[in-house]
C-alpha positions in Angstrom: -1.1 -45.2 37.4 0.0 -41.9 38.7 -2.3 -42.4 41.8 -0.8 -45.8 42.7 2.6 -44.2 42.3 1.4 -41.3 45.1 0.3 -43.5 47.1 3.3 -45.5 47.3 5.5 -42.4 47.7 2.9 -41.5 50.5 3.7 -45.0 52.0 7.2 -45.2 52.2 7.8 -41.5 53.1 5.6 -42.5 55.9 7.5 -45.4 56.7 10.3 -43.4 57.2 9.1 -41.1 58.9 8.1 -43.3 61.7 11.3 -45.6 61.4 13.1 -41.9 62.5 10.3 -40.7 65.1 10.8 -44.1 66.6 14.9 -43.7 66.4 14.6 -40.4 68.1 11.9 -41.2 71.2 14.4 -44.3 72.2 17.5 -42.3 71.9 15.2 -39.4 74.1 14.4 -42.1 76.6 17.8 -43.9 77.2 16.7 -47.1 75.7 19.2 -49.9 75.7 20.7 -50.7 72.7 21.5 -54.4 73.2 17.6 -55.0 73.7 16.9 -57.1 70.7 14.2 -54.4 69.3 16.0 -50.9 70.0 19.0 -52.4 67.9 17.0 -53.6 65.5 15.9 -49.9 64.8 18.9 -48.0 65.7 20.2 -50.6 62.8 17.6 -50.0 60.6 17.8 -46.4 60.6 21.0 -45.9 60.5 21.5 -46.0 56.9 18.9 -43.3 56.3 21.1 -40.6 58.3 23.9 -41.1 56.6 23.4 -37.8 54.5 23.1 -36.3 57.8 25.3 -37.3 60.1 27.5 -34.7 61.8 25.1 -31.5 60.6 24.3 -31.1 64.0 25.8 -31.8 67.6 24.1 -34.5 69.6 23.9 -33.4 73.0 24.0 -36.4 75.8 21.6 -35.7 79.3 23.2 -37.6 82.5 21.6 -41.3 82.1 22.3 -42.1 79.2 19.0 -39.7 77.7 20.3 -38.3 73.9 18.4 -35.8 72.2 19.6 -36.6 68.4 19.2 -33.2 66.3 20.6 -34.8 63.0 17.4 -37.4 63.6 15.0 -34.6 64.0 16.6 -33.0 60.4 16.5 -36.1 58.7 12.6 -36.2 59.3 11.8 -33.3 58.2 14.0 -33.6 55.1 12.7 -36.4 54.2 8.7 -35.1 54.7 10.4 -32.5 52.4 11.5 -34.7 49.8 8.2 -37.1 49.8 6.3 -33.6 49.6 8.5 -32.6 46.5 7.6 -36.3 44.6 4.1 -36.2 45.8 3.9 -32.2 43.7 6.2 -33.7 41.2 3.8 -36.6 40.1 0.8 -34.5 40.8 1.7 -32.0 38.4 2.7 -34.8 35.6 -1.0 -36.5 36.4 -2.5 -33.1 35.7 -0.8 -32.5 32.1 -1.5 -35.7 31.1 -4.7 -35.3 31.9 -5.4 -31.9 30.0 -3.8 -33.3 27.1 -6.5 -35.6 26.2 
């Protein structure tokens, strides 16, 4: 049960991950926002920076290039916290395991 669970955090943490990563190379490239797909993850992803938003100033580049900081945070804070549950579960596994 425990494994399932890990994997599963493992999953979604990875999701995320690359739901940000993909935020932060079409803000670095200047992608348009009213393509269809850009919005789609700018919408998307929007919600999981919400803890972060304005930790960090977001510096523009002439044309329209952004190099998001807060985006770059919230990935690794998020690897943190999928590392954390991943230890967490790990470590309840293991005791359950030595008491039988």
């Amino acid at each position: 049960m425990f494994k399932l669970l890990r994997e599963l955090a493992n999953f979604l943490t990875g999701l995320i991950e690359f739901a940000l990563f993909s935020r932060f190379v079409l803000k670095l490239l200047g992608a348009n926002p009213a393509s269809d797909f850009v919005g789609w993850v700018y919408d998307t992803t929007q919600p999981l920076l919400q803890p972060f938003l304005f930790a960090f100033p977001t510096p523009s580049i002439r044309g329209g290039y952004i190099l998001e900081f807060t985006t770059l945070f919230a990935i690794f804070a998020y690897a943190f916290v999928g590392y954390l549950i991943q230890e967490v579960l790990e470590i309840i596994d293991s005791r359950k395991i030595s008491r039988r």
